[in-house]
C-alpha positions in Angstrom: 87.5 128.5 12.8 89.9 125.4 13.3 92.0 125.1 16.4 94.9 122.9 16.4 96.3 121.4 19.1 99.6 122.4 20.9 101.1 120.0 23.1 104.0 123.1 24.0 101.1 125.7 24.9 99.2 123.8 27.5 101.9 123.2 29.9 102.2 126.8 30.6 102.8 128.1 34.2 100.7 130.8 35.5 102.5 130.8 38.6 105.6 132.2 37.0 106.2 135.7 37.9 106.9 136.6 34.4 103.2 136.4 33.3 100.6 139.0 34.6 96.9 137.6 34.4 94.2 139.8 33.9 91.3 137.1 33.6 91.0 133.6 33.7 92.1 132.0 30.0 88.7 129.2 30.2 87.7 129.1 26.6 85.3 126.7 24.9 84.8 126.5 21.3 80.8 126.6 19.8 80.2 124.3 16.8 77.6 124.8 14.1 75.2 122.3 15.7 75.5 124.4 18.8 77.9 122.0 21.1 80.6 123.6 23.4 83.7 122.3 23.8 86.4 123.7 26.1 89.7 124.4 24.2 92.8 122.0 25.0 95.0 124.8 27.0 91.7 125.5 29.2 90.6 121.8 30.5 94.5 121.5 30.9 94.4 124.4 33.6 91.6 123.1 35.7 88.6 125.1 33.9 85.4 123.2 34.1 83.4 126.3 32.6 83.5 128.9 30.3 84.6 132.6 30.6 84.6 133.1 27.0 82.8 131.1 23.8 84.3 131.3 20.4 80.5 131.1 18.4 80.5 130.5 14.8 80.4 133.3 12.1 76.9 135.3 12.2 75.5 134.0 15.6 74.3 136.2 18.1 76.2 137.3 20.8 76.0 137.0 24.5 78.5 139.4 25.8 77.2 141.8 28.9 78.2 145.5 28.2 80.6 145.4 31.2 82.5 142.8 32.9 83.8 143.5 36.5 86.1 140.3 35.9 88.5 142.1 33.8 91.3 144.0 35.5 94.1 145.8 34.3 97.9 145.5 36.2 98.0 148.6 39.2 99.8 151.7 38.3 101.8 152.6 41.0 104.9 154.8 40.7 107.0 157.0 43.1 108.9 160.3 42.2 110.4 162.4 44.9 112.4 165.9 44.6 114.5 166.9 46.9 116.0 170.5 46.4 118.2 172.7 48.9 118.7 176.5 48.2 121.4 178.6 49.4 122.0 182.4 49.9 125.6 183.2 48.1 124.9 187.2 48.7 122.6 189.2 49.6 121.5 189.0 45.4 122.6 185.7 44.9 121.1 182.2 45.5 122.1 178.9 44.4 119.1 176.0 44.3 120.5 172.3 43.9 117.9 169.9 43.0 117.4 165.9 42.6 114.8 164.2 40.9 114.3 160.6 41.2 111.2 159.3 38.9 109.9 155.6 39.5 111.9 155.6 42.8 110.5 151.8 43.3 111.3 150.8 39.5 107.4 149.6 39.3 106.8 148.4 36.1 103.9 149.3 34.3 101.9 147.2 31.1 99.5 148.9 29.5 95.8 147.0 28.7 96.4 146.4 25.4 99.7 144.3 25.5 97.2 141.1 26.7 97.3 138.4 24.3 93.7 139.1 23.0 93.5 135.8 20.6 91.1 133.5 22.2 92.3 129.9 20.9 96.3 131.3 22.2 97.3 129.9 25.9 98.3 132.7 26.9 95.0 134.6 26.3 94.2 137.3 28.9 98.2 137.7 30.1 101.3 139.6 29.8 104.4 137.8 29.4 106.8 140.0 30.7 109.7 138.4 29.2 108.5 139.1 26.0 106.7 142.6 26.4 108.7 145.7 27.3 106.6 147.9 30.2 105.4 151.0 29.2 106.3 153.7 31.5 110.0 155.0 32.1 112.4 152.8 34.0 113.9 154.2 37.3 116.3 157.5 36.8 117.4 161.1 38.1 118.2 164.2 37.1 119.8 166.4 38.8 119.9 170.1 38.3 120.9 173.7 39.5 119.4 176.8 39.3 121.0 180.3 39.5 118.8 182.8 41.0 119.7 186.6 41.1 
């Protein structure tokens, strides 16, 4: 596997509260003969070691089973109904009801929008600008109910 160089891709800010990190992008590159090299965008953002090593084709892997390093973006969302019934006659009720869903308008990114391409700066984010979150956005509904 050749990796070029980008000059573009290693001035990328992590800080930005467009990208969502779910692990730490230090990636080194194995050769044949066995030496690792870290990748460009990785000694550019401070990493001194490895998280991930991009072996050659037909080596054996190294990679535990589970990795408590890895985290997926929090789900939170918060849908309230409020709903106010009244007696017309003594057959006859009327229920109003509103229904806000995503109250908070939390945006949520599901795991497999990370940039999963190891020699990409951007590996283990989510650029928001780019990637659309995948629950519904804030809205209501409102309703009424006849009940005899």
């Amino acid at each position: 596997m050749l990796y070029v160089k980008d000059a573009a891709l290693d001035n990328i800010n992590f800080n930005d509260p467009n990208v969502i990190r779910g692990v730490s992008n230090c990636v080194a590159q194995m050769s044949d003969a066995g030496v690792v090299s870290m990748l460009g965008f990785s000694t550019a953002a401070g990493c001194t070691e490895p998280n991930f090593i991009i072996r050659p084709n037909y080596t054996r892997g190294a990679v535990p089973f589970r990795d408590n390093t890895i985290r997926r973006p929090p789900f939170y969302q918060f849908d309230v109904n409020f709903a106010k019934t009244t007696q017309v006659s003594s057959d006859f009720r009327v229920q109003f009801r509103i229904e806000l869903y995503n109250l908070l308008n939390q945006a949520i990114y599901d795991e497999r929008q990370y940039e999963n391409n190891p020699t990409n700066a951007r590996f283990g984010t989510i650029d928001r600008s780019v990637i659309r979150q995948s629950n519904f956005p804030r809205y209501m509904q409102l309703g009424l109910k006849l009940l005899f």
